[in-house]
PQR file of N, CA, C, O and H, with PARSE charges and radii, in Angstrom:
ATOM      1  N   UNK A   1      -4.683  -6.603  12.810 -0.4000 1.5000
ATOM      2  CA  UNK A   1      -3.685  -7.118  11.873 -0.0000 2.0000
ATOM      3  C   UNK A   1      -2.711  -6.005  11.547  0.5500 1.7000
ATOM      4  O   UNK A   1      -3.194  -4.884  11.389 -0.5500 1.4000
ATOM      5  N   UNK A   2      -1.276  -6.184  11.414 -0.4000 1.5000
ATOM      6  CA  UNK A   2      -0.119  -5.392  11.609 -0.0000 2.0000
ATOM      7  C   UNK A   2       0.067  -5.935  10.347  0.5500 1.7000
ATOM      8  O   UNK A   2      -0.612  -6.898   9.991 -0.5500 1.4000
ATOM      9  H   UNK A   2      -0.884  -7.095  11.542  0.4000 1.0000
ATOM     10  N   UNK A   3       1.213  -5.253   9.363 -0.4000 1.5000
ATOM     11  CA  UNK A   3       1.998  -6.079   8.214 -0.0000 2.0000
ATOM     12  C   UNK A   3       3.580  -5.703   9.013  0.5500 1.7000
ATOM     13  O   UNK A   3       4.084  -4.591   9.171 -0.5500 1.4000
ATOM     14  H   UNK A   3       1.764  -4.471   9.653  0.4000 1.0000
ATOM     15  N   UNK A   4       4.083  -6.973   9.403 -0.4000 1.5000
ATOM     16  CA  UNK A   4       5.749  -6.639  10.105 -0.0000 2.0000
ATOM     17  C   UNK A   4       6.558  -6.013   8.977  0.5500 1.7000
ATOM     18  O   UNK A   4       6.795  -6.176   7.780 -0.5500 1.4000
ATOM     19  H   UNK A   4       3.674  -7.876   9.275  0.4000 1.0000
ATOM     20  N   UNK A   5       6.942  -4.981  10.288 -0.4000 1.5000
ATOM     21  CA  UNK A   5       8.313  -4.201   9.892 -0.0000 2.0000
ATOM     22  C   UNK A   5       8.821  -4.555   8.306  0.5500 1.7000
ATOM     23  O   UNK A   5       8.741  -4.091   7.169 -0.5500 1.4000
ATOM     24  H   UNK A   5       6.750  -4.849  11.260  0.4000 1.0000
ATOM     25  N   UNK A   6       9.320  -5.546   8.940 -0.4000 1.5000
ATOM     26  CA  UNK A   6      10.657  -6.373   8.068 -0.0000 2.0000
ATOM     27  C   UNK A   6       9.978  -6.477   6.826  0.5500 1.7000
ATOM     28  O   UNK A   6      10.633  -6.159   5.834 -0.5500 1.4000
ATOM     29  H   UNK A   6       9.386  -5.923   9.864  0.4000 1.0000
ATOM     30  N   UNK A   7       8.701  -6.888   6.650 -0.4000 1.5000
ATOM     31  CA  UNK A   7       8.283  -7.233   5.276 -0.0000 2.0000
ATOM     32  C   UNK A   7       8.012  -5.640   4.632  0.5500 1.7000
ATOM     33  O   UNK A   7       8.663  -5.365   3.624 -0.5500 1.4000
ATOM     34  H   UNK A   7       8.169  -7.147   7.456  0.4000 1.0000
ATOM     35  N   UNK A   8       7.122  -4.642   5.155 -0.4000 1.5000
ATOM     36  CA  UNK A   8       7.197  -3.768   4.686 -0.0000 2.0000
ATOM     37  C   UNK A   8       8.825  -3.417   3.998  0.5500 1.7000
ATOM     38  O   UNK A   8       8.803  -2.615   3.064 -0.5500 1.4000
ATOM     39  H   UNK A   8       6.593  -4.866   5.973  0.4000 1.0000
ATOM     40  N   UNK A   9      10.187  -3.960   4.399 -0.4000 1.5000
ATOM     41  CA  UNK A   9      11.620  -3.012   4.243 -0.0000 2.0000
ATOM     42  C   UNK A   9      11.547  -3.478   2.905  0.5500 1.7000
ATOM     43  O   UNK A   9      11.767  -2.709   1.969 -0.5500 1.4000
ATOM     44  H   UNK A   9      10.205  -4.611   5.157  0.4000 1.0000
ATOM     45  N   UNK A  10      11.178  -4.994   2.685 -0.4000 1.5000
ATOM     46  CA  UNK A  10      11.274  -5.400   1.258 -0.0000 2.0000
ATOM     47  C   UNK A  10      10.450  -5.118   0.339  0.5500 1.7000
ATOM     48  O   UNK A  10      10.718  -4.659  -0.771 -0.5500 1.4000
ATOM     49  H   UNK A  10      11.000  -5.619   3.445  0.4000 1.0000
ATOM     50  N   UNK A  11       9.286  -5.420   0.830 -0.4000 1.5000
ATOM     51  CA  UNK A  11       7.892  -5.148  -0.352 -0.0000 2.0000
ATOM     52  C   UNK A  11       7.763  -3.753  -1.185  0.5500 1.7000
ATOM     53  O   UNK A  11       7.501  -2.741  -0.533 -0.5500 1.4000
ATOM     54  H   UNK A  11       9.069  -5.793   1.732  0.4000 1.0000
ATOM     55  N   UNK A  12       7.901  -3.672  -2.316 -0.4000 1.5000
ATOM     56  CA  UNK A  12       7.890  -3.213  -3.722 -0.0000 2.0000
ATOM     57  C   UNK A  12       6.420  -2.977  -4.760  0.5500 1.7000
ATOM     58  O   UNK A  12       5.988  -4.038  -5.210 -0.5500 1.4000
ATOM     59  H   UNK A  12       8.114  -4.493  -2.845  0.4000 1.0000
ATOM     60  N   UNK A  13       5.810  -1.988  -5.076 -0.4000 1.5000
ATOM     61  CA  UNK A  13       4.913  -1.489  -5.615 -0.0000 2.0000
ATOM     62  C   UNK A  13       5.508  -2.968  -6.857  0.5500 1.7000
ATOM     63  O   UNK A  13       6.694  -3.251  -7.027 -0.5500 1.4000
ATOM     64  H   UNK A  13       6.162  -1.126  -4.710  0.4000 1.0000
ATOM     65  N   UNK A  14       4.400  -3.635  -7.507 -0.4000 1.5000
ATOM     66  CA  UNK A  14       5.091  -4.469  -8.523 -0.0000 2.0000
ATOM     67  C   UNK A  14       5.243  -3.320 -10.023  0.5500 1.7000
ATOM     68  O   UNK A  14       6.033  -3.486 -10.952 -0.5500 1.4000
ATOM     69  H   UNK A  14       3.437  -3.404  -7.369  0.4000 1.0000
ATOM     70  N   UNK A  15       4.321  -2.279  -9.890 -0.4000 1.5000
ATOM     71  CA  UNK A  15       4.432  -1.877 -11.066 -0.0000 2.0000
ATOM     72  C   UNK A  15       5.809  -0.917 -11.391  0.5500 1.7000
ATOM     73  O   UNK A  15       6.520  -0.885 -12.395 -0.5500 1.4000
ATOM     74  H   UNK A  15       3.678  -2.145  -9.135  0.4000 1.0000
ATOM     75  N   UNK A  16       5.872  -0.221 -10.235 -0.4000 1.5000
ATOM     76  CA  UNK A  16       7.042   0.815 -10.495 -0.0000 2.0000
ATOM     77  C   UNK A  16       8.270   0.615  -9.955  0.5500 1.7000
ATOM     78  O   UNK A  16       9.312   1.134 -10.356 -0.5500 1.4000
ATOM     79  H   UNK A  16       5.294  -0.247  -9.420  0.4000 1.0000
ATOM     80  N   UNK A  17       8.082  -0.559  -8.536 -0.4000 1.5000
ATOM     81  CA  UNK A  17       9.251  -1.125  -7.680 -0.0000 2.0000
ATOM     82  C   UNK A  17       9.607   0.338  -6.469  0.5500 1.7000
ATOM     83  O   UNK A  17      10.533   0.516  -5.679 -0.5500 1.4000
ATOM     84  H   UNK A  17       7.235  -0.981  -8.210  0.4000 1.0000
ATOM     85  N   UNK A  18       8.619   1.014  -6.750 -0.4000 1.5000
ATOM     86  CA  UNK A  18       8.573   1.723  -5.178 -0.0000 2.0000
ATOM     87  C   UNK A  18       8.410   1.330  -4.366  0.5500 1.7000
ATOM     88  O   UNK A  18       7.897   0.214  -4.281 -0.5500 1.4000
ATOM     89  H   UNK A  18       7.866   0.869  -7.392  0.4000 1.0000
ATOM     90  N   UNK A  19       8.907   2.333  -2.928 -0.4000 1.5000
ATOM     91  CA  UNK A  19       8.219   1.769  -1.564 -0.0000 2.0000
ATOM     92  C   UNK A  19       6.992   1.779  -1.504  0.5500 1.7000
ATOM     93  O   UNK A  19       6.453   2.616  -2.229 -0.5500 1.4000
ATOM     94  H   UNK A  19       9.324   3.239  -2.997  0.4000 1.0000
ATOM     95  N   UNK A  20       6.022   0.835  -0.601 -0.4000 1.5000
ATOM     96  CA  UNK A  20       4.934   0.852  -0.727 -0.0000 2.0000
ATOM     97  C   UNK A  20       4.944   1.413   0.968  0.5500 1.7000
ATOM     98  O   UNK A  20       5.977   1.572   1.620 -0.5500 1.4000
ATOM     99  H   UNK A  20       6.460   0.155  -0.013  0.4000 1.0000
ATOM    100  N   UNK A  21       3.432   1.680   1.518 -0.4000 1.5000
ATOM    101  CA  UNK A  21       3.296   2.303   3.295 -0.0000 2.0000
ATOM    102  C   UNK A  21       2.105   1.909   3.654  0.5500 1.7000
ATOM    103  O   UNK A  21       1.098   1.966   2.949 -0.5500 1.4000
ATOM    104  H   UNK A  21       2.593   1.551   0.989  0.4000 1.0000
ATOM    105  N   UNK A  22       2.184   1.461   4.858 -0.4000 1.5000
ATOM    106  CA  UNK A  22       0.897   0.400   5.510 -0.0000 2.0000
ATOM    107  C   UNK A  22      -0.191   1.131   5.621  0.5500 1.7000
ATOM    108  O   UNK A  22       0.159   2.125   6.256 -0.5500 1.4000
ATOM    109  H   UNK A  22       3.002   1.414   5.432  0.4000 1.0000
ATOM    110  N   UNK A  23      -1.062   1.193   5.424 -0.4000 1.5000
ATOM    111  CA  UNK A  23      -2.236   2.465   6.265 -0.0000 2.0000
ATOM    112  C   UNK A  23      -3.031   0.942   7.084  0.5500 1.7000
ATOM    113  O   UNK A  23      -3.393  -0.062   6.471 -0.5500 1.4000
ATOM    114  H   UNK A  23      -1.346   0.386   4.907  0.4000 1.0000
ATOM    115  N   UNK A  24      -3.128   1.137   8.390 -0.4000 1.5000
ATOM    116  CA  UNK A  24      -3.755   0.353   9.028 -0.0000 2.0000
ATOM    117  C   UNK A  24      -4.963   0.744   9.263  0.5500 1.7000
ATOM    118  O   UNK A  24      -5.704  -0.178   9.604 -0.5500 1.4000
ATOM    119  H   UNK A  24      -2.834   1.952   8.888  0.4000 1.0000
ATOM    120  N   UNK A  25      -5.512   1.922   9.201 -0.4000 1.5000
ATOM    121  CA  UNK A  25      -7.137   1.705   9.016 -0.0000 2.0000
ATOM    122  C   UNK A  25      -7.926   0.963   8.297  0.5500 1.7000
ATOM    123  O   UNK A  25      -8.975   0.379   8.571 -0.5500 1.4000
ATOM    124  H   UNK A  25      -4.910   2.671   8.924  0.4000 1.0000
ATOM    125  N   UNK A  26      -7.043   1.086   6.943 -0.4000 1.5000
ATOM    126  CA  UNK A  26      -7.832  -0.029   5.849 -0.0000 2.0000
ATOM    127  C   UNK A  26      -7.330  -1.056   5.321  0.5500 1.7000
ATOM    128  O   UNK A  26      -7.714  -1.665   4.322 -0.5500 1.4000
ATOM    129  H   UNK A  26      -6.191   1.560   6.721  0.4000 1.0000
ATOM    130  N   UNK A  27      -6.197  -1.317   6.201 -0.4000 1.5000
ATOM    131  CA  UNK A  27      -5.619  -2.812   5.768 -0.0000 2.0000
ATOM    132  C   UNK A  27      -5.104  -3.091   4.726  0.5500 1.7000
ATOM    133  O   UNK A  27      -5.159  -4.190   4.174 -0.5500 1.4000
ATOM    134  H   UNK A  27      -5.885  -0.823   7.013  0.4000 1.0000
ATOM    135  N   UNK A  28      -4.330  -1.753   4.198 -0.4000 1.5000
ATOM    136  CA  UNK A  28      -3.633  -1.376   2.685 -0.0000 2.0000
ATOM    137  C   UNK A  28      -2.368  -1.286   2.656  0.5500 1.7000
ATOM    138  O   UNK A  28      -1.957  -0.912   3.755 -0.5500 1.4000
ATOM    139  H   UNK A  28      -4.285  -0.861   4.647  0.4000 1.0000
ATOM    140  N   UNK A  29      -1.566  -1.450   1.924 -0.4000 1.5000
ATOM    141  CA  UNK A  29      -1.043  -0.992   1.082 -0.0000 2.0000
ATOM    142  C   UNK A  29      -0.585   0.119  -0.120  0.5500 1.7000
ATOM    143  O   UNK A  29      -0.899  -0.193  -1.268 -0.5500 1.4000
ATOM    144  H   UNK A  29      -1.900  -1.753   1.032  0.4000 1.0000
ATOM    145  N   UNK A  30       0.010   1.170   0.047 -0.4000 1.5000
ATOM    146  CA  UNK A  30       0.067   2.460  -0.639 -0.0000 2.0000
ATOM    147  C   UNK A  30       1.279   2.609  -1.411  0.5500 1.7000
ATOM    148  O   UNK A  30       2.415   2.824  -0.989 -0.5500 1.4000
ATOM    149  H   UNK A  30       0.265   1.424   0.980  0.4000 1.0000
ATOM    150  N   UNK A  31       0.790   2.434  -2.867 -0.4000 1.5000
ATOM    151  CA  UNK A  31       2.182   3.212  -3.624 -0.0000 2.0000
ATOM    152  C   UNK A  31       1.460   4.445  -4.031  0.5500 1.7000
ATOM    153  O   UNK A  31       0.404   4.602  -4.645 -0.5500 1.4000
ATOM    154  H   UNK A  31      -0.133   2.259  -3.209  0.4000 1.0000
ATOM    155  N   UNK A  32       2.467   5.422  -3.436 -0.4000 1.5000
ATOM    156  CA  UNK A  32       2.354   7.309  -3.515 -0.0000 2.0000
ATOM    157  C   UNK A  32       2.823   7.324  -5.378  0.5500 1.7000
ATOM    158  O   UNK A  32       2.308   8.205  -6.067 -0.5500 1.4000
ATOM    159  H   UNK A  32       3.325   5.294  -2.937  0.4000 1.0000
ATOM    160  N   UNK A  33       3.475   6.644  -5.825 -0.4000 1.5000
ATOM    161  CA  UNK A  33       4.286   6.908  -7.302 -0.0000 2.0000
ATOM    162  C   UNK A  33       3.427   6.765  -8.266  0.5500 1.7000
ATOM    163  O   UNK A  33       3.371   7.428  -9.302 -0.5500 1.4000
ATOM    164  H   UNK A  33       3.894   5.929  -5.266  0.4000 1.0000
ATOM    165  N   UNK A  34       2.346   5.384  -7.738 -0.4000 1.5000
ATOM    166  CA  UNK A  34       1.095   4.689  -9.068 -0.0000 2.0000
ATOM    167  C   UNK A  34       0.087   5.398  -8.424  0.5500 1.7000
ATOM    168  O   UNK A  34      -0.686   5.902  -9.238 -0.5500 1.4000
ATOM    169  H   UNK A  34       2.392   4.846  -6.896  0.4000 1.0000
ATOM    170  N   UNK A  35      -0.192   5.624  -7.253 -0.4000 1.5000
ATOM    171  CA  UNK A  35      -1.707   6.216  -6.315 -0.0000 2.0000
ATOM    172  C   UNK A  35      -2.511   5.103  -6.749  0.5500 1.7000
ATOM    173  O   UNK A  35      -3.589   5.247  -7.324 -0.5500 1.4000
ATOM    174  H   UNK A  35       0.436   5.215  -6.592  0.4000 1.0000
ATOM    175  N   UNK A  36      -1.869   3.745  -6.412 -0.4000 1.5000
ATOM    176  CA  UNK A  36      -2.307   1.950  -6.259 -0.0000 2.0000
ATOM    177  C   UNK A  36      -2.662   2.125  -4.959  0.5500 1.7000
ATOM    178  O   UNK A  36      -2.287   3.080  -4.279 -0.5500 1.4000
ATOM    179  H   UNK A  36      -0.993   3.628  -5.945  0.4000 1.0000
ATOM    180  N   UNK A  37      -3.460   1.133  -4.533 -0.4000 1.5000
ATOM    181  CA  UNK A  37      -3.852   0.821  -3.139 -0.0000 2.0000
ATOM    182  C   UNK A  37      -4.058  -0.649  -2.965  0.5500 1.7000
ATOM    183  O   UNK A  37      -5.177  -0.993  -3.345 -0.5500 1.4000
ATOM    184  H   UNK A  37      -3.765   0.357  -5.085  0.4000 1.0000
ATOM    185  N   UNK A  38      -3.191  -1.781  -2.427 -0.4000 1.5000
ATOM    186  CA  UNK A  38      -3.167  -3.164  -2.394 -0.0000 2.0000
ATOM    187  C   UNK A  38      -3.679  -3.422  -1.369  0.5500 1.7000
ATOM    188  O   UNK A  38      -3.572  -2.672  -0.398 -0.5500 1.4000
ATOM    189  H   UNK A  38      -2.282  -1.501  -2.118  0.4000 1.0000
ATOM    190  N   UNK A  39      -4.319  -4.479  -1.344 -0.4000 1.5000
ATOM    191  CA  UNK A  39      -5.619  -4.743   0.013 -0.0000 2.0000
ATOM    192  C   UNK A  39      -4.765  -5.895   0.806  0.5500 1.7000
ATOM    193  O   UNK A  39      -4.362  -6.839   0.126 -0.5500 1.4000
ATOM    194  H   UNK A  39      -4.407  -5.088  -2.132  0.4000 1.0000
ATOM    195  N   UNK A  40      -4.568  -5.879   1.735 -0.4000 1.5000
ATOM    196  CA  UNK A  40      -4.316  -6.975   2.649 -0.0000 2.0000
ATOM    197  C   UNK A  40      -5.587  -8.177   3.226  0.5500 1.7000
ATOM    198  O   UNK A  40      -6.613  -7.984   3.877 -0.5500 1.4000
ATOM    199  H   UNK A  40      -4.896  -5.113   2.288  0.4000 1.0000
ATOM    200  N   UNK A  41      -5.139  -9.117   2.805 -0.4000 1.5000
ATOM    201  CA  UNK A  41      -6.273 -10.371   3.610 -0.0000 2.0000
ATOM    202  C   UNK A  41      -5.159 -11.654   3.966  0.5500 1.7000
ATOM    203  O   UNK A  41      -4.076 -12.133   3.628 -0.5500 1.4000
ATOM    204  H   UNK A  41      -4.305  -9.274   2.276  0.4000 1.0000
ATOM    205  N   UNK A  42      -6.527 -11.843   5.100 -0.4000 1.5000
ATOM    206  CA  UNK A  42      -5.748 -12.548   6.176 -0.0000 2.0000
ATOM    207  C   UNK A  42      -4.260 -12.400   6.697  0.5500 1.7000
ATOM    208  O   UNK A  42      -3.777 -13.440   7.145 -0.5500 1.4000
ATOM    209  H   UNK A  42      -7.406 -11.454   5.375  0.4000 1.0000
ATOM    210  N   UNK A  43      -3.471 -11.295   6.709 -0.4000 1.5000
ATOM    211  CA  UNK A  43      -2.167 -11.070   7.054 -0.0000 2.0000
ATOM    212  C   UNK A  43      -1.249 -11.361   5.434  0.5500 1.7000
ATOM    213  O   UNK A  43      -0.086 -11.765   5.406 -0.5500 1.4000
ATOM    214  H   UNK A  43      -3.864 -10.450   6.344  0.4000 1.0000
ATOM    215  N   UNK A  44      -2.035 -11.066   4.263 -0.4000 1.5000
ATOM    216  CA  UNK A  44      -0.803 -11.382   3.151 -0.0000 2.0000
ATOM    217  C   UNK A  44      -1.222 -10.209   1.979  0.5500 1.7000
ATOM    218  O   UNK A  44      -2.196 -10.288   1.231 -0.5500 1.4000
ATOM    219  H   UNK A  44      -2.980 -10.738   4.286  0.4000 1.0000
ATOM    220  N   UNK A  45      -0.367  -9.263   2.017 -0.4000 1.5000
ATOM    221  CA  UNK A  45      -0.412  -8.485   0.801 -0.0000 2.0000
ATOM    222  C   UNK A  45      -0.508  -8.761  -0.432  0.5500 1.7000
ATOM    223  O   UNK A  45       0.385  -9.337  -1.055 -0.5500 1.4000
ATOM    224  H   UNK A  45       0.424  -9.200   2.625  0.4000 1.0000
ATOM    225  N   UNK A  46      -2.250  -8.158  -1.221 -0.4000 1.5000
ATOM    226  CA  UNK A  46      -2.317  -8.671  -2.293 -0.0000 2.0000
ATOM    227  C   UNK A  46      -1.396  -7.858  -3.721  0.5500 1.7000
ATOM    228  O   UNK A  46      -1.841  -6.907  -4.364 -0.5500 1.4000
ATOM    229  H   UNK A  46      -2.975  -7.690  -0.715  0.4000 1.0000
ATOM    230  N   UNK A  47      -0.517  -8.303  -3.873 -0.4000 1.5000
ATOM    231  CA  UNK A  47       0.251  -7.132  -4.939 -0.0000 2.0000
ATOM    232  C   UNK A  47       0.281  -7.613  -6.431  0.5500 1.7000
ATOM    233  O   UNK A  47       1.229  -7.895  -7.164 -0.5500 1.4000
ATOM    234  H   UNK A  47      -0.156  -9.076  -3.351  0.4000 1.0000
ATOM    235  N   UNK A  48      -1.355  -7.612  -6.677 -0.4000 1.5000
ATOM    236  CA  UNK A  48      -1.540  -7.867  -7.845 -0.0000 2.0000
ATOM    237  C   UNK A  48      -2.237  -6.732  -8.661  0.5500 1.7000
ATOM    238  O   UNK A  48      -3.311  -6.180  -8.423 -0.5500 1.4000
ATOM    239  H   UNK A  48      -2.125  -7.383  -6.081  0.4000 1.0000
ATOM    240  N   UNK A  49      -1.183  -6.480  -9.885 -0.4000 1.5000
ATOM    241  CA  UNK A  49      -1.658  -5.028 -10.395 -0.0000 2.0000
ATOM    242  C   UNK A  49      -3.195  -4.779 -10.454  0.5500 1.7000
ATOM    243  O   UNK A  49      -3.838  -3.873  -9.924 -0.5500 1.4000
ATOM    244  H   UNK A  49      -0.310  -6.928 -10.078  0.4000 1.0000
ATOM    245  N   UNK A  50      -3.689  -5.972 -11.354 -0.4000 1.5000
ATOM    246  CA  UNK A  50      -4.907  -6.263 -11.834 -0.0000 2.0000
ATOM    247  C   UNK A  50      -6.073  -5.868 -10.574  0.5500 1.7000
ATOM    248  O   UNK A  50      -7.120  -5.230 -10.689 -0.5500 1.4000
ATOM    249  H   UNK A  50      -3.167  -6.708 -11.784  0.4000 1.0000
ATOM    250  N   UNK A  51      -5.465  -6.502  -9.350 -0.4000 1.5000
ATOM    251  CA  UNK A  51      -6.528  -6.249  -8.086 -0.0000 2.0000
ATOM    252  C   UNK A  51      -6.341  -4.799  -7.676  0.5500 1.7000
ATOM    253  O   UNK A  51      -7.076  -4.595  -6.709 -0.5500 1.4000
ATOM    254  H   UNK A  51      -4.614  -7.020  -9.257  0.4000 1.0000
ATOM    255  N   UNK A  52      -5.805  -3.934  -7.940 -0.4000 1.5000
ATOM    256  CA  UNK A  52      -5.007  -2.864  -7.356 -0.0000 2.0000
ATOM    257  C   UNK A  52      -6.315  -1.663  -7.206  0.5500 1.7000
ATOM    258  O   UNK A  52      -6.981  -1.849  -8.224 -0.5500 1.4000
ATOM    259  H   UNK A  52      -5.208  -4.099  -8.725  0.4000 1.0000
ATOM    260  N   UNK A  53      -6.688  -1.018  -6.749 -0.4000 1.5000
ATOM    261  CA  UNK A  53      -7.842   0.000  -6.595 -0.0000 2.0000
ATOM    262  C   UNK A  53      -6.931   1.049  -6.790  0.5500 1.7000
ATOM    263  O   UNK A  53      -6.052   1.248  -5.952 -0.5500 1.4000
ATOM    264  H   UNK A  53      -6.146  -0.867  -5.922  0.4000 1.0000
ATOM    265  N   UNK A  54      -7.070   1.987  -8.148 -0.4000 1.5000
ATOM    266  CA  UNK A  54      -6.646   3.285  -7.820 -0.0000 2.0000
ATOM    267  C   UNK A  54      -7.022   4.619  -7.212  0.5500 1.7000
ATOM    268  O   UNK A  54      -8.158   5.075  -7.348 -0.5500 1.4000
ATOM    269  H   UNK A  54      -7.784   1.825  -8.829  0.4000 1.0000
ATOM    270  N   UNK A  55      -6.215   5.148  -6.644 -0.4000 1.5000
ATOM    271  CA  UNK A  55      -6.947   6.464  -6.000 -0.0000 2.0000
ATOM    272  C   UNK A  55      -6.269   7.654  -6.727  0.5500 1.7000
ATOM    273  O   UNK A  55      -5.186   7.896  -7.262 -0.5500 1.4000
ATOM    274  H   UNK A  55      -5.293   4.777  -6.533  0.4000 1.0000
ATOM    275  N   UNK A  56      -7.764   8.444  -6.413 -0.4000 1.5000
ATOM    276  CA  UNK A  56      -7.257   9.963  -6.864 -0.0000 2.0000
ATOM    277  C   UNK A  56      -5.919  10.500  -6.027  0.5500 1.7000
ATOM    278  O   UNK A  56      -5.437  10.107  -4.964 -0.5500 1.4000
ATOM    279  H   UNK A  56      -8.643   8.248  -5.979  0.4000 1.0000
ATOM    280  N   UNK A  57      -5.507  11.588  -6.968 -0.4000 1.5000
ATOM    281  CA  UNK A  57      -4.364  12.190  -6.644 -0.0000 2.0000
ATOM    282  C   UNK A  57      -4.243  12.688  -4.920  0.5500 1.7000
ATOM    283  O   UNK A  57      -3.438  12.418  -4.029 -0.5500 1.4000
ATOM    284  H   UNK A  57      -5.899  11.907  -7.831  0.4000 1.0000
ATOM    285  N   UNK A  58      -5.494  13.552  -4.995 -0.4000 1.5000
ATOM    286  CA  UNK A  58      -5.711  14.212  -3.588 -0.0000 2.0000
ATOM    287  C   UNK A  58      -6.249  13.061  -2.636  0.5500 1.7000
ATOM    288  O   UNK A  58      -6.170  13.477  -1.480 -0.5500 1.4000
ATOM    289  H   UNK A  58      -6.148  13.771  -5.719  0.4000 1.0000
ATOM    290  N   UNK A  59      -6.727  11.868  -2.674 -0.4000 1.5000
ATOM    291  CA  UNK A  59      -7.037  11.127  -1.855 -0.0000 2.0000
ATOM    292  C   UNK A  59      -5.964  10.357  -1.369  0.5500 1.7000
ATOM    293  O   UNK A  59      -5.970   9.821  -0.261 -0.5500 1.4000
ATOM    294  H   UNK A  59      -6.791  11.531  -3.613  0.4000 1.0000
ATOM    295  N   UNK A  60      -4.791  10.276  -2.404 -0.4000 1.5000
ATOM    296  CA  UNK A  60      -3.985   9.432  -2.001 -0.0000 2.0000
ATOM    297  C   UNK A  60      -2.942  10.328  -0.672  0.5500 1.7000
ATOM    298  O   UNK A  60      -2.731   9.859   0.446 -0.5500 1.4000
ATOM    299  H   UNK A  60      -4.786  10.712  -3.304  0.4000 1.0000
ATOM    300  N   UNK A  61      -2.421  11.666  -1.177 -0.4000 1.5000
ATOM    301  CA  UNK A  61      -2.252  12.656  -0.499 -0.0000 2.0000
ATOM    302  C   UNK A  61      -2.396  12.377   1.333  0.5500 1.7000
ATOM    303  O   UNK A  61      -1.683  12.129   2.305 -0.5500 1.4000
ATOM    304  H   UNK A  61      -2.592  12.046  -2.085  0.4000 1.0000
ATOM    305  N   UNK A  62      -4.191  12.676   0.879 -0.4000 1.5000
ATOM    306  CA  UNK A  62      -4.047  12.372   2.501 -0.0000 2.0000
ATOM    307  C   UNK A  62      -3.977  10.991   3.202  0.5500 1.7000
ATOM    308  O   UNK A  62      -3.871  10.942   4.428 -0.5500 1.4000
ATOM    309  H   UNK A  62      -4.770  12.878   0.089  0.4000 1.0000
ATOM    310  N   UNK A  63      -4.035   9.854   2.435 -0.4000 1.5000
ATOM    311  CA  UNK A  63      -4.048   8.449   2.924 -0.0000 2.0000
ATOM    312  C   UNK A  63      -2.450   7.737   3.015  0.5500 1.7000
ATOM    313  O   UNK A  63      -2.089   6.671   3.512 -0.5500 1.4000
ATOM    314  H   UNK A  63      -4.121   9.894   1.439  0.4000 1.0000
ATOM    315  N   UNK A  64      -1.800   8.653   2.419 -0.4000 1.5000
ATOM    316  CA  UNK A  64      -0.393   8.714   2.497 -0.0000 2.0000
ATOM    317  C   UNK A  64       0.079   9.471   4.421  0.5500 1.7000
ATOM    318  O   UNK A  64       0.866   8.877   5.158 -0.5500 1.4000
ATOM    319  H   UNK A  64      -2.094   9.520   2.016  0.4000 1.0000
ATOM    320  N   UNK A  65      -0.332  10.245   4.654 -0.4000 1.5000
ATOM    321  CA  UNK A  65      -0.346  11.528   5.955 -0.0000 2.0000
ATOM    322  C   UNK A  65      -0.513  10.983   6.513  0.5500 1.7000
ATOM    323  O   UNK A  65      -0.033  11.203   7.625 -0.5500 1.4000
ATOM    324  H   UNK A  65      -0.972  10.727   4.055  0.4000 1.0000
ATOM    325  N   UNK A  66      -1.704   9.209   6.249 -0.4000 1.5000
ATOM    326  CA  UNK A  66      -2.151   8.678   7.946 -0.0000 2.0000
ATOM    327  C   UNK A  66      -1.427   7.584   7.744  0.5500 1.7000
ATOM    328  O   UNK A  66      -1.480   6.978   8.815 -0.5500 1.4000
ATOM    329  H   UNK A  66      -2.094   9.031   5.346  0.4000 1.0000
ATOM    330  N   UNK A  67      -0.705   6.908   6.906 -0.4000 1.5000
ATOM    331  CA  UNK A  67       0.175   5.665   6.446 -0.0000 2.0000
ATOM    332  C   UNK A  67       1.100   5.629   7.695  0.5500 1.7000
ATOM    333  O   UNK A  67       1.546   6.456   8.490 -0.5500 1.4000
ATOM    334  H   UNK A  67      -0.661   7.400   6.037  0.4000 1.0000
ATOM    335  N   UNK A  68       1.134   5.053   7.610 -0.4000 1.5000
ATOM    336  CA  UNK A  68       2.400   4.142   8.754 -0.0000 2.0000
ATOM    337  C   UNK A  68       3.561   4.344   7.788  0.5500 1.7000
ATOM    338  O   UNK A  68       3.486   3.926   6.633 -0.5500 1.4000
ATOM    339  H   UNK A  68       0.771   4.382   6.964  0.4000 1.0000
ATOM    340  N   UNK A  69       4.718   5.033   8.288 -0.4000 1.5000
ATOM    341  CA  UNK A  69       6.083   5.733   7.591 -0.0000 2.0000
ATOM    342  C   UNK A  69       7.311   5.439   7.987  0.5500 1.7000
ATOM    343  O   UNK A  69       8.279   5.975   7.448 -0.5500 1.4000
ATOM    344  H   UNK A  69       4.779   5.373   9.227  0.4000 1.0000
TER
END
């Protein structure tokens, strides 16, 4: 499972309205600004704050490095 291009150009962190960056190992979603992590299922980004898993500073760091950019 890919998230297309095109949707990544639009899709928006909901909390801060940053870019968000695919990491395809884990089928995420990354805002670097909140260090949010939005889970993808079945091909549809979940961008609900409430569902949002936060990561530590330094974890996000490097999960940002392997993100799709």
């Amino acid at each position: 499972m890919t998230v297309e291009d095109e949707l990544l150009e639009v899709l928006a962190c909901p909390q801060c309205k940053e870019k968000v960056y695919y990491l395809a190992e884990e089928d995420a979603l990354l805002c670097g600004e909140c260090n949010l992590k939005y889970r993808v299922e079945d091909d549809i980004p979940i961008m609900l704050i409430d569902e949002a898993e936060e990561i530590e500073v330094a974890e996000m760091d490097q999960l940002l490095d392997k993100a799709e950019r």
